[in-house]
mmCIF file of the N, C-alpha and C atoms, coordinates in Angstrom:
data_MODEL
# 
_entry.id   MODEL 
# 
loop_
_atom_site.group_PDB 
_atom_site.id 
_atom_site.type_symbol 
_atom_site.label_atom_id 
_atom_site.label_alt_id 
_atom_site.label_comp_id 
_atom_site.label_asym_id 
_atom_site.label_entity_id 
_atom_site.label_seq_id 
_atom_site.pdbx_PDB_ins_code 
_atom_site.Cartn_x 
_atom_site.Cartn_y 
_atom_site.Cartn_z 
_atom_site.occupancy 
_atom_site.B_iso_or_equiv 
_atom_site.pdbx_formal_charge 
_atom_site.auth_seq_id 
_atom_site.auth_comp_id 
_atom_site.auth_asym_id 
_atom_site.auth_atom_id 
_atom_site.pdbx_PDB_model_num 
ATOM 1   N N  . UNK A 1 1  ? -1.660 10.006 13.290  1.00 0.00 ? 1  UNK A N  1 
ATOM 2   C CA . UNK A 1 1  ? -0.374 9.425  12.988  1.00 0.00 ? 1  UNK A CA 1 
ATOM 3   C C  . UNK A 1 1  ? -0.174 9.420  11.467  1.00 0.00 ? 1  UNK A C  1 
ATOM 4   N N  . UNK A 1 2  ? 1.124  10.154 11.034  1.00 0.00 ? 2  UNK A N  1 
ATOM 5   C CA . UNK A 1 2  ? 1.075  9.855  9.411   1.00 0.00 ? 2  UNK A CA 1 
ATOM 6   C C  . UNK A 1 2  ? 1.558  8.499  9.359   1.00 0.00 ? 2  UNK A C  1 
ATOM 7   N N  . UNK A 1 3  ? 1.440  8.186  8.110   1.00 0.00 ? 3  UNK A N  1 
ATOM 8   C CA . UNK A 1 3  ? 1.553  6.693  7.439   1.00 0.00 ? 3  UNK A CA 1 
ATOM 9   C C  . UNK A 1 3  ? 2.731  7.166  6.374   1.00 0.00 ? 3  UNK A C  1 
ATOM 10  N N  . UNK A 1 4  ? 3.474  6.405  5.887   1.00 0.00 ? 4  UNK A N  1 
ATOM 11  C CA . UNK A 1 4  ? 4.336  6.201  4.752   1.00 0.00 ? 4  UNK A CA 1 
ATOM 12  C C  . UNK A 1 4  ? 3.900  5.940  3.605   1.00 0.00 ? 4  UNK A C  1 
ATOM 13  N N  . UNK A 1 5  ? 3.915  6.299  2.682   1.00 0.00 ? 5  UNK A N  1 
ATOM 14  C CA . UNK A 1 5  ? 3.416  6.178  1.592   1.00 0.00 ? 5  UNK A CA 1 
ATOM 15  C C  . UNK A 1 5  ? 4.278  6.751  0.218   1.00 0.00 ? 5  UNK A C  1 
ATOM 16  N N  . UNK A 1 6  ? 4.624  5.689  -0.491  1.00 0.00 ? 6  UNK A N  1 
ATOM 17  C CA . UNK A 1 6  ? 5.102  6.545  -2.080  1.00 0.00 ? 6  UNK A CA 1 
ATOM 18  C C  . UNK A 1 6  ? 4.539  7.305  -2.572  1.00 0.00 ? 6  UNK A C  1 
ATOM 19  N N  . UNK A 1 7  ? 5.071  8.390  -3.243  1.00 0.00 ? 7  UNK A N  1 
ATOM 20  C CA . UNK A 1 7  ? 4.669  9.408  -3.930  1.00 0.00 ? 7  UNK A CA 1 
ATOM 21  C C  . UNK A 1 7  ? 4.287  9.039  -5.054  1.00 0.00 ? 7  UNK A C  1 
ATOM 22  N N  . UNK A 1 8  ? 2.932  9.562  -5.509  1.00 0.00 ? 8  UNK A N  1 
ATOM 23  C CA . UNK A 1 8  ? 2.515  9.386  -6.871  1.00 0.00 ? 8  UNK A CA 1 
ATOM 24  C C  . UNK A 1 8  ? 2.865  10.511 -7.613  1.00 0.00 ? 8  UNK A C  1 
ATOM 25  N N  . UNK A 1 9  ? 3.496  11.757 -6.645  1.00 0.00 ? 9  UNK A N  1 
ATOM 26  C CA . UNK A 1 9  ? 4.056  12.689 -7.564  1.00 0.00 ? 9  UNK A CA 1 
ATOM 27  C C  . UNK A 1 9  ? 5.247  13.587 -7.738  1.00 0.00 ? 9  UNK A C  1 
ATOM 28  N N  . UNK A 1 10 ? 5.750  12.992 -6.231  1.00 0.00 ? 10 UNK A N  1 
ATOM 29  C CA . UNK A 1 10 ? 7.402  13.427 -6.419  1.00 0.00 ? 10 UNK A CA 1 
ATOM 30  C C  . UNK A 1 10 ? 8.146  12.245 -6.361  1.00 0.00 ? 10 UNK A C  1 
ATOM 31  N N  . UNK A 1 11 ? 8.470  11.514 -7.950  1.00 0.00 ? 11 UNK A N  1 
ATOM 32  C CA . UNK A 1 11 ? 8.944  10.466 -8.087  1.00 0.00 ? 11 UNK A CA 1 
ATOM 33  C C  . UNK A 1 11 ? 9.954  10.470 -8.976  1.00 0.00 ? 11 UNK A C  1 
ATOM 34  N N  . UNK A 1 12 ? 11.161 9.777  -8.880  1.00 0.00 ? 12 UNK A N  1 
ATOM 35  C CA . UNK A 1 12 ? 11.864 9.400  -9.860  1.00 0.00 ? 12 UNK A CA 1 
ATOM 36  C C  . UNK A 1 12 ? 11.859 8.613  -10.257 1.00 0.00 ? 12 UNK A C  1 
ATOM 37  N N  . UNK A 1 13 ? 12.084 7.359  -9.295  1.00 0.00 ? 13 UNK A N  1 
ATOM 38  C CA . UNK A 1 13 ? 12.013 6.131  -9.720  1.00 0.00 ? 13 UNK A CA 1 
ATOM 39  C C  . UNK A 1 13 ? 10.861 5.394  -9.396  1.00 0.00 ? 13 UNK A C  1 
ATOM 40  N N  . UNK A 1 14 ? 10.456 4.940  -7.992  1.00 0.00 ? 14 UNK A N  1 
ATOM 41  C CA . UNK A 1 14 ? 9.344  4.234  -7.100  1.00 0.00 ? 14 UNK A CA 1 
ATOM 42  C C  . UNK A 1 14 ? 8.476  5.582  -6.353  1.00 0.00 ? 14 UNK A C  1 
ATOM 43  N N  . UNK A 1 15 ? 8.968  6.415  -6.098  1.00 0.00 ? 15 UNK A N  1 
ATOM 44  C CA . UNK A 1 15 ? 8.638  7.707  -5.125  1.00 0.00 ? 15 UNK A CA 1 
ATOM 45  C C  . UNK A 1 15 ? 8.829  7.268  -3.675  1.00 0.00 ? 15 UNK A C  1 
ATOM 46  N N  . UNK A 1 16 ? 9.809  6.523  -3.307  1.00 0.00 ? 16 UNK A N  1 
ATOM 47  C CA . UNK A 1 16 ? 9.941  5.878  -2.110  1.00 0.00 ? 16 UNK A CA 1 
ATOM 48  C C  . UNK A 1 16 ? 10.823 7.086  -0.847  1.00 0.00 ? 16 UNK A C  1 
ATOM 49  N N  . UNK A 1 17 ? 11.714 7.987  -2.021  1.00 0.00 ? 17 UNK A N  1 
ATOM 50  C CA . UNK A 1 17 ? 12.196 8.791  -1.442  1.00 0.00 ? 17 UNK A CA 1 
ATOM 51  C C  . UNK A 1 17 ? 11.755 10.157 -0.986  1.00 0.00 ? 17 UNK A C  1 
ATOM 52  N N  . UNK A 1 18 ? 10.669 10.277 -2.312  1.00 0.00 ? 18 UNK A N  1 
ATOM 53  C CA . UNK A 1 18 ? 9.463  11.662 -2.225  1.00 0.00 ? 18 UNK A CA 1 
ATOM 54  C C  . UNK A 1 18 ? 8.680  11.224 -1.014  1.00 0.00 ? 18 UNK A C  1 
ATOM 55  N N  . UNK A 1 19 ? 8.176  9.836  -0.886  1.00 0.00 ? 19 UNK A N  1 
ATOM 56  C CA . UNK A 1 19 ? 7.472  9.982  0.591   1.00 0.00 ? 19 UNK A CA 1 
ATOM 57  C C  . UNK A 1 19 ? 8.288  9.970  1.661   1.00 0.00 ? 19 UNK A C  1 
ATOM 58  N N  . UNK A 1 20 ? 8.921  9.630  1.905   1.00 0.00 ? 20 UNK A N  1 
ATOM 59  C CA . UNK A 1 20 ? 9.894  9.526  3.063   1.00 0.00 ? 20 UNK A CA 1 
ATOM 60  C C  . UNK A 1 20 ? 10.209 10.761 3.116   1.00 0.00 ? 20 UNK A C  1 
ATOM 61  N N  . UNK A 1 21 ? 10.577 11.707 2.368   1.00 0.00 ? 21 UNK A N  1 
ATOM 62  C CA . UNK A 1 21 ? 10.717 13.119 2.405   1.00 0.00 ? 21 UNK A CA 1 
ATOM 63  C C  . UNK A 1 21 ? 9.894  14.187 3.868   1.00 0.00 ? 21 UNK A C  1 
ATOM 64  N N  . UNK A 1 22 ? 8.744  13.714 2.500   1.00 0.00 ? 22 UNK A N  1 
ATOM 65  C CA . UNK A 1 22 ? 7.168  14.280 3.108   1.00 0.00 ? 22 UNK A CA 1 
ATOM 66  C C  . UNK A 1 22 ? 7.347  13.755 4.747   1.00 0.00 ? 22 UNK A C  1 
ATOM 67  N N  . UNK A 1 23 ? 7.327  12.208 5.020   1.00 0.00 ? 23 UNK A N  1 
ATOM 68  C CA . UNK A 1 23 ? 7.062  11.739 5.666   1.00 0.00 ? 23 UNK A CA 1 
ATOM 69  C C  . UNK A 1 23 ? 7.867  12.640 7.411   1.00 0.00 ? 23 UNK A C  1 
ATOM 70  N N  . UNK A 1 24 ? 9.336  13.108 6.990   1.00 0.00 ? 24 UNK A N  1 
ATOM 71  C CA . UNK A 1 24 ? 10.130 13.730 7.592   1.00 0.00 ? 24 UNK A CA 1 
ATOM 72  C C  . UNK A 1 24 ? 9.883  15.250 7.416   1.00 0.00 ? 24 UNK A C  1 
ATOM 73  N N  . UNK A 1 25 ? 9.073  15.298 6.626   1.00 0.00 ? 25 UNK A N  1 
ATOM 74  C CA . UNK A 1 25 ? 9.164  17.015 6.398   1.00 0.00 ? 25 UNK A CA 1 
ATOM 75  C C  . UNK A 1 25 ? 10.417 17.829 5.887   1.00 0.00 ? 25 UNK A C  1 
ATOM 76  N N  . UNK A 1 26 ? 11.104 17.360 4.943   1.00 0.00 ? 26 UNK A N  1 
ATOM 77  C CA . UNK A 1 26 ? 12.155 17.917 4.437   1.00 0.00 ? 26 UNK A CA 1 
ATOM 78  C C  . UNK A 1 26 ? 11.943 17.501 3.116   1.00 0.00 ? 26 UNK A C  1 
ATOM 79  N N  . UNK A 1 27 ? 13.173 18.261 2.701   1.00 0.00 ? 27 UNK A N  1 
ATOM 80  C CA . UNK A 1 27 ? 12.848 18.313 1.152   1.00 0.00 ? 27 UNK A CA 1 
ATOM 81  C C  . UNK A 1 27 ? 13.534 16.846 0.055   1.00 0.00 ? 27 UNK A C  1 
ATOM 82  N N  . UNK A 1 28 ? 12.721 16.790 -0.841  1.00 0.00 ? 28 UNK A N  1 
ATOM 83  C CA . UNK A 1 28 ? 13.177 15.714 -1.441  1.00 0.00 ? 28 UNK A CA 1 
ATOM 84  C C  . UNK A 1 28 ? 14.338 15.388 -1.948  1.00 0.00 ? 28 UNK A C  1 
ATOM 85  N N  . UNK A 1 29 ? 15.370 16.671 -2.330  1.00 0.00 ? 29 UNK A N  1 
ATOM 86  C CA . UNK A 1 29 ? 16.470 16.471 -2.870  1.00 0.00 ? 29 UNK A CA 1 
ATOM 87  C C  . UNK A 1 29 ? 17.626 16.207 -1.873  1.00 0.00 ? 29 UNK A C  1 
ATOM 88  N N  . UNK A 1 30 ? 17.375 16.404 -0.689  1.00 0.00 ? 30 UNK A N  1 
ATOM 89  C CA . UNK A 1 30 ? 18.241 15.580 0.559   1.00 0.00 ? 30 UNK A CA 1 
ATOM 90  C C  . UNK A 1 30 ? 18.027 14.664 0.824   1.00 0.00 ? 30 UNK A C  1 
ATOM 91  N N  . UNK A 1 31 ? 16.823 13.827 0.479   1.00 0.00 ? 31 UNK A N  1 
ATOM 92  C CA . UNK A 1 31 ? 16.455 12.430 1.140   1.00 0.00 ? 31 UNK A CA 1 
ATOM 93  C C  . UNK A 1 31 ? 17.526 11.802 -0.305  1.00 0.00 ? 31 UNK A C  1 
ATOM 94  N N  . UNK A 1 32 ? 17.417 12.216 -1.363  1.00 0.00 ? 32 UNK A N  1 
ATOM 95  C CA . UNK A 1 32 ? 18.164 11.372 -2.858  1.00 0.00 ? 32 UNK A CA 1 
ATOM 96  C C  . UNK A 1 32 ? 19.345 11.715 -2.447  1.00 0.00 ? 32 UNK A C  1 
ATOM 97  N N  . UNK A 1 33 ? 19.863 12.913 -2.042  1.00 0.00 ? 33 UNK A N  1 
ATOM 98  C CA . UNK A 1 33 ? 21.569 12.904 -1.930  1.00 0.00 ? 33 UNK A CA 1 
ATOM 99  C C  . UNK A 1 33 ? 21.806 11.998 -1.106  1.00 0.00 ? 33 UNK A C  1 
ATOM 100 N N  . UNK A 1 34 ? 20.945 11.865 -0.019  1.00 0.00 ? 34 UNK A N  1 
ATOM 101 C CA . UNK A 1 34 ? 21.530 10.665 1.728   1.00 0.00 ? 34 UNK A CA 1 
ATOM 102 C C  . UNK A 1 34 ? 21.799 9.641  0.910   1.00 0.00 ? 34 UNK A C  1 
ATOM 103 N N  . UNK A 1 35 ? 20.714 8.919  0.111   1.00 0.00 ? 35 UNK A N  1 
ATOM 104 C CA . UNK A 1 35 ? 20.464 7.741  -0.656  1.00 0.00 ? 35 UNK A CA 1 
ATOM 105 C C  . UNK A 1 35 ? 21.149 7.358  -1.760  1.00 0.00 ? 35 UNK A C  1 
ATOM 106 N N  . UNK A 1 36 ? 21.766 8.363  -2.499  1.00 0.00 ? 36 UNK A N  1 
ATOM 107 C CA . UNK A 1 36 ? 23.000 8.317  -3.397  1.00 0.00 ? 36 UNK A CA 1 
ATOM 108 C C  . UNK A 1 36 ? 24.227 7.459  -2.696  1.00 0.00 ? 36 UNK A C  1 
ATOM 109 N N  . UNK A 1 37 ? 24.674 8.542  -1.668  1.00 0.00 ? 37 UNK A N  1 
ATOM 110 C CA . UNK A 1 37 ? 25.931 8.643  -0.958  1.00 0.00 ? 37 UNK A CA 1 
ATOM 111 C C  . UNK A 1 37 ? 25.690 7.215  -0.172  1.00 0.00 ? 37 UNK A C  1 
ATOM 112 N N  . UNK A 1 38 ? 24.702 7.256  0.363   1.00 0.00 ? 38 UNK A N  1 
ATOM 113 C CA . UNK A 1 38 ? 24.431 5.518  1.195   1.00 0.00 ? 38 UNK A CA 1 
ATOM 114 C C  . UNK A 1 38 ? 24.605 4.487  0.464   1.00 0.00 ? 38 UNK A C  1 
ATOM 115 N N  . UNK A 1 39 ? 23.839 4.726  -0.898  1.00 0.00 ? 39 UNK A N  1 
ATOM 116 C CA . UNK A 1 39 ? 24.583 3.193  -1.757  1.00 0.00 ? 39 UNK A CA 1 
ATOM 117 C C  . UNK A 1 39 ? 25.611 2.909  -2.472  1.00 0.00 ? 39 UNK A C  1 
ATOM 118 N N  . UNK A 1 40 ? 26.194 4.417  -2.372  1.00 0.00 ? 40 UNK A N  1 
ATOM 119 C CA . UNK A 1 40 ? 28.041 3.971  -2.921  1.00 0.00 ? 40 UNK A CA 1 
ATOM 120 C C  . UNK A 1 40 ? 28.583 3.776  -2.074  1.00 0.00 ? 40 UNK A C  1 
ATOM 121 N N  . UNK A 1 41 ? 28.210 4.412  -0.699  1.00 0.00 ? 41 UNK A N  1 
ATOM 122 C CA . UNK A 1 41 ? 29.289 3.593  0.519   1.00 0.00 ? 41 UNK A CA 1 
ATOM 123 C C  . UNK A 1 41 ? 28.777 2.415  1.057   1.00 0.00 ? 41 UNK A C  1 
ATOM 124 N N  . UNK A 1 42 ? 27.484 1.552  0.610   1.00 0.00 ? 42 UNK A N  1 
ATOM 125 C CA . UNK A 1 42 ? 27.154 0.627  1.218   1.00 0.00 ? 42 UNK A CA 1 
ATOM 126 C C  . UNK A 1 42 ? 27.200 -1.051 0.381   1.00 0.00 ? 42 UNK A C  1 
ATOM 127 N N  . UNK A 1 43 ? 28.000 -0.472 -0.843  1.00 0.00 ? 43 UNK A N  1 
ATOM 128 C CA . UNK A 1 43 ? 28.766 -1.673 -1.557  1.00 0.00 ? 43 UNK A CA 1 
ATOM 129 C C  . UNK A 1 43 ? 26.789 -2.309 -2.157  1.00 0.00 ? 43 UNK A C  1 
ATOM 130 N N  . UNK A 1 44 ? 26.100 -1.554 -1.610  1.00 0.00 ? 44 UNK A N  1 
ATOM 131 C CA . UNK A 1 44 ? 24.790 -2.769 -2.597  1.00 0.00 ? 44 UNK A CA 1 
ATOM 132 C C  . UNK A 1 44 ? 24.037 -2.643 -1.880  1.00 0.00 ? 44 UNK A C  1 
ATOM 133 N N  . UNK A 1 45 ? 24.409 -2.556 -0.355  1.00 0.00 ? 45 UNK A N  1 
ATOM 134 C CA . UNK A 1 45 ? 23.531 -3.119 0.671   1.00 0.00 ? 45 UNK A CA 1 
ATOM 135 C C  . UNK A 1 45 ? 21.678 -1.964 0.581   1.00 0.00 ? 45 UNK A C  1 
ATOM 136 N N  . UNK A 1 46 ? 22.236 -0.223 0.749   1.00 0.00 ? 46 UNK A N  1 
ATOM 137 C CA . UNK A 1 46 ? 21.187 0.232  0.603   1.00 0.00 ? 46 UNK A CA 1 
ATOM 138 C C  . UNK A 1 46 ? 19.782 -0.093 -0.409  1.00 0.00 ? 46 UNK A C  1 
ATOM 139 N N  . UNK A 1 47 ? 20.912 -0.101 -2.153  1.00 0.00 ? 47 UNK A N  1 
ATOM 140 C CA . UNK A 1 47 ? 20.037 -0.880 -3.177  1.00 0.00 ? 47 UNK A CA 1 
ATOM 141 C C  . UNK A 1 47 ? 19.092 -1.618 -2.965  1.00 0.00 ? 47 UNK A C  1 
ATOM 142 N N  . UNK A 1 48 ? 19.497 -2.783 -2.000  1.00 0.00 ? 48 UNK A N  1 
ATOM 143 C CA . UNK A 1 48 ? 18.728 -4.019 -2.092  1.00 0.00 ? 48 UNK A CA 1 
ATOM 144 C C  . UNK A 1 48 ? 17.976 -3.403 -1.161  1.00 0.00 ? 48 UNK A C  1 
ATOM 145 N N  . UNK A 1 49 ? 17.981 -2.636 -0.423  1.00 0.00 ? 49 UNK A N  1 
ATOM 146 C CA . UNK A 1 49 ? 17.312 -2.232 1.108   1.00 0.00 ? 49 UNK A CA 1 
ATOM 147 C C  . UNK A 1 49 ? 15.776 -1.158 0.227   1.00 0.00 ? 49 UNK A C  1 
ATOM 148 N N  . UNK A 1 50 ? 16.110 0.130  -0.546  1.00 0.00 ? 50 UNK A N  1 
ATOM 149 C CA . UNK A 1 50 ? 15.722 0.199  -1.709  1.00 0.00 ? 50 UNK A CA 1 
ATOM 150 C C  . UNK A 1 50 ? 14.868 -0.303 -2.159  1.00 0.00 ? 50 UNK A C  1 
ATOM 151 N N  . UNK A 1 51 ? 14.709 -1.834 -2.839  1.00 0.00 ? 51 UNK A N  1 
ATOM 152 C CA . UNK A 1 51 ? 14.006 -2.343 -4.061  1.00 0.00 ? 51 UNK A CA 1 
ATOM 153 C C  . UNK A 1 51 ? 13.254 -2.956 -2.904  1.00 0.00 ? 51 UNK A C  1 
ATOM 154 N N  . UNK A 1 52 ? 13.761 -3.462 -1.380  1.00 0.00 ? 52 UNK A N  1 
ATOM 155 C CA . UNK A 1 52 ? 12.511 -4.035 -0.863  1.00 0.00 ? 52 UNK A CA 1 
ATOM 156 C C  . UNK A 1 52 ? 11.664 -3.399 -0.272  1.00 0.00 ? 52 UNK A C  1 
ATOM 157 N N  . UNK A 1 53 ? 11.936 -2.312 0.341   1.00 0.00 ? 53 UNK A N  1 
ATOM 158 C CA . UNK A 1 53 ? 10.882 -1.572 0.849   1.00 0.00 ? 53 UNK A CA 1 
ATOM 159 C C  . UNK A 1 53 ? 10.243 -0.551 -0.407  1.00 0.00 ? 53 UNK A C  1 
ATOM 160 N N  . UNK A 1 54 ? 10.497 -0.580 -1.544  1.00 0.00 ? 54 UNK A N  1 
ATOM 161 C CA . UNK A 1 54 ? 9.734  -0.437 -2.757  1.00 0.00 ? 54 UNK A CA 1 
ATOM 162 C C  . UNK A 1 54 ? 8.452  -1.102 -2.924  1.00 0.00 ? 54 UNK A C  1 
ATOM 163 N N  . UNK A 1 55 ? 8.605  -1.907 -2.899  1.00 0.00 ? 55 UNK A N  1 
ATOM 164 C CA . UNK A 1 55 ? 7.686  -3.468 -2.287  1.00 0.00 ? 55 UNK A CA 1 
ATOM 165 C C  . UNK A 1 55 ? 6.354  -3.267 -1.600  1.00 0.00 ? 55 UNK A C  1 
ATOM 166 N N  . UNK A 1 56 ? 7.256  -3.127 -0.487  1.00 0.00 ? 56 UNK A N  1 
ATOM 167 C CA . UNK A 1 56 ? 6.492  -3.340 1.101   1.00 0.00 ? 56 UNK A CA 1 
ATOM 168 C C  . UNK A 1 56 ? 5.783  -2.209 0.966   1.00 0.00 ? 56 UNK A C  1 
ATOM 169 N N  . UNK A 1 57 ? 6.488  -0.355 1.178   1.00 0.00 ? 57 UNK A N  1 
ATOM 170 C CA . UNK A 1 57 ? 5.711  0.699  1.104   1.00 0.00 ? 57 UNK A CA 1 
ATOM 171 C C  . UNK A 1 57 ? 4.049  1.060  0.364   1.00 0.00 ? 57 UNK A C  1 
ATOM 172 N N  . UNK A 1 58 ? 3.471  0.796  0.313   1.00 0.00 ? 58 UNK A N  1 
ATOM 173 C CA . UNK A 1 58 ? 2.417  1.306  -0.480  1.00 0.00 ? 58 UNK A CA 1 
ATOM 174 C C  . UNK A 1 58 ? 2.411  2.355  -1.017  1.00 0.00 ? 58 UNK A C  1 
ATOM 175 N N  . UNK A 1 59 ? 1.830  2.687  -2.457  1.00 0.00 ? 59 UNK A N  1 
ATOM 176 C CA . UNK A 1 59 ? 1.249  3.480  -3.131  1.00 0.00 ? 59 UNK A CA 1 
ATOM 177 C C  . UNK A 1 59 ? 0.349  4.475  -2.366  1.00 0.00 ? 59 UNK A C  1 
ATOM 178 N N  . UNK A 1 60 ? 0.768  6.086  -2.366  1.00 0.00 ? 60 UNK A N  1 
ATOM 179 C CA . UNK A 1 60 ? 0.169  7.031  -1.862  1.00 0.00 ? 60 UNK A CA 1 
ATOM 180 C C  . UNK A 1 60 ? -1.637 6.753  -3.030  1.00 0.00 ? 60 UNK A C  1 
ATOM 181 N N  . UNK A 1 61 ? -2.622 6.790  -1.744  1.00 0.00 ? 61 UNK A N  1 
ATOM 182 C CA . UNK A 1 61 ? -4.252 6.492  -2.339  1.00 0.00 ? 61 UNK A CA 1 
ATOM 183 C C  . UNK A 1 61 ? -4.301 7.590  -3.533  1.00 0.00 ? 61 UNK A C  1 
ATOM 184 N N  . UNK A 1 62 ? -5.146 7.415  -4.538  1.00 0.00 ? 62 UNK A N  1 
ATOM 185 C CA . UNK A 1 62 ? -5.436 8.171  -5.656  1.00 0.00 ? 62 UNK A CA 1 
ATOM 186 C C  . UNK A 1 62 ? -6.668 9.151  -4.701  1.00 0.00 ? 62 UNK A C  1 
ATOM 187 N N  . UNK A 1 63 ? -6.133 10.523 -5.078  1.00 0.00 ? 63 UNK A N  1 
ATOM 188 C CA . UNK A 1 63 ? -6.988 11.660 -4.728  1.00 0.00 ? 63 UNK A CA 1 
ATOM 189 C C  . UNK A 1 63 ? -6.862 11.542 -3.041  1.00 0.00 ? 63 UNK A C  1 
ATOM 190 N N  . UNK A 1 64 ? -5.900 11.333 -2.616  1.00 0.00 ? 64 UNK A N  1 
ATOM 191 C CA . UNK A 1 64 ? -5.136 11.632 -1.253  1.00 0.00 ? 64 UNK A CA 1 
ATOM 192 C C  . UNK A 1 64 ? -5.095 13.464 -1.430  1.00 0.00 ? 64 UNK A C  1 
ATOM 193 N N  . UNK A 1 65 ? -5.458 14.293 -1.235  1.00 0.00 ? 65 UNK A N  1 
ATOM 194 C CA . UNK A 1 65 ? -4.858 15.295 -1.613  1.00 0.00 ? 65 UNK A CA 1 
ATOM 195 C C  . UNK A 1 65 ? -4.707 15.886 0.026   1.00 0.00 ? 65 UNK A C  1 
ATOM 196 N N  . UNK A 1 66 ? -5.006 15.246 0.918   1.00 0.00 ? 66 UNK A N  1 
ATOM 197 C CA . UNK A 1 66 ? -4.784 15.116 2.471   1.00 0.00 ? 66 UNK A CA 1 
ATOM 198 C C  . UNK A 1 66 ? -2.757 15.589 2.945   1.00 0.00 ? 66 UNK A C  1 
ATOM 199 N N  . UNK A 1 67 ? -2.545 14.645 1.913   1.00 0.00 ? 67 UNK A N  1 
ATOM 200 C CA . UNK A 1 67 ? -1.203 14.276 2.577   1.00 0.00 ? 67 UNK A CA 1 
ATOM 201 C C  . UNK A 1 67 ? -0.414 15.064 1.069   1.00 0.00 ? 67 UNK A C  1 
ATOM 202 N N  . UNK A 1 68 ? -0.503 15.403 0.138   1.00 0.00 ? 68 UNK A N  1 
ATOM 203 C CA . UNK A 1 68 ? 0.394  16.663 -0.355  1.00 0.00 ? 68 UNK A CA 1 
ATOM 204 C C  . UNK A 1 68 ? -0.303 17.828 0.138   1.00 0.00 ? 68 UNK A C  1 
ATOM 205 N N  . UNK A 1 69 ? 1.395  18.058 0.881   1.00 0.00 ? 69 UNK A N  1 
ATOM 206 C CA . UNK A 1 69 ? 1.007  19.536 1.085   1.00 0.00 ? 69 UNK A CA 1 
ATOM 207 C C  . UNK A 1 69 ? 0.962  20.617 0.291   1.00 0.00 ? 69 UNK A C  1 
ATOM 208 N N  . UNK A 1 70 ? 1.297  20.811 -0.756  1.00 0.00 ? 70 UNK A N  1 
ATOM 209 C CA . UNK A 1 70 ? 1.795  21.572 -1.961  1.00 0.00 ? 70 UNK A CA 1 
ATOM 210 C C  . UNK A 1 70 ? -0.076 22.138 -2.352  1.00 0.00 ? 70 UNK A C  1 
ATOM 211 N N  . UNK A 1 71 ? -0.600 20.892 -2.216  1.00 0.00 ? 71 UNK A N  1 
ATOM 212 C CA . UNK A 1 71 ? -2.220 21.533 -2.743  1.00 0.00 ? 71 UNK A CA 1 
ATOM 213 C C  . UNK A 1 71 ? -3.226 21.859 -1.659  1.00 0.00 ? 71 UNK A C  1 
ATOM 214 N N  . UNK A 1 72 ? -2.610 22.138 -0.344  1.00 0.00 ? 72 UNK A N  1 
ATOM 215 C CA . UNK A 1 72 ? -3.459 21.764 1.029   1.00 0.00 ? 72 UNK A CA 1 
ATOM 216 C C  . UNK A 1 72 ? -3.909 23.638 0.807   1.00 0.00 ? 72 UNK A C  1 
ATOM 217 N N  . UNK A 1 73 ? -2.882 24.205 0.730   1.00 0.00 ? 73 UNK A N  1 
ATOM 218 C CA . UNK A 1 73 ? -2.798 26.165 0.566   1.00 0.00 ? 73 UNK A CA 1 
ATOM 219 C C  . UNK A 1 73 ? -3.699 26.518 -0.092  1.00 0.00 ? 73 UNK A C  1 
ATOM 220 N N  . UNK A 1 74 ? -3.852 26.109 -1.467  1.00 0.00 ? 74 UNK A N  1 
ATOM 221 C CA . UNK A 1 74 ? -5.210 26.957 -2.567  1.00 0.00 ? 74 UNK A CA 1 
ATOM 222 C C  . UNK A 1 74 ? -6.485 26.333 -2.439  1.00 0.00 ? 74 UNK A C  1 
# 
């Protein structure tokens, strides 16, 4: 079963969106457009939704190299 986990390396802000990415298997720059567009139409609500599961999510483990796939190939 994968686990959720922030990115320690596809991050902008928290990497909440780089894991969730991963987590879905798609690419990171669609999980930030959904998440853009969600908190201008959601008056705040996503934001706050955002900063708490910032929180809650955990930090992807140091030397995880399990769960990026980018280094799983060489």
């Amino acid at each position: 079963m994968k686990k959720l986990y922030r990115s320690a390396t596809d991050k902008q802000i928290s990497g909440l969106c780089g894991g969730i990415a991963r987590w879905f298997g798609i690419d990171t720059t669609v999980v930030r457009l959904i998440a853009v567009v969600a908190a201008l139409c959601s008056f705040g609500t996503v934001v706050a939704l955002y900063l708490i599961a910032s929180v809650i999510v955990p930090k992807e483990p140091v030397g995880n190299f399990g769960f990026d796939d980018h280094y799983t190939h060489y």
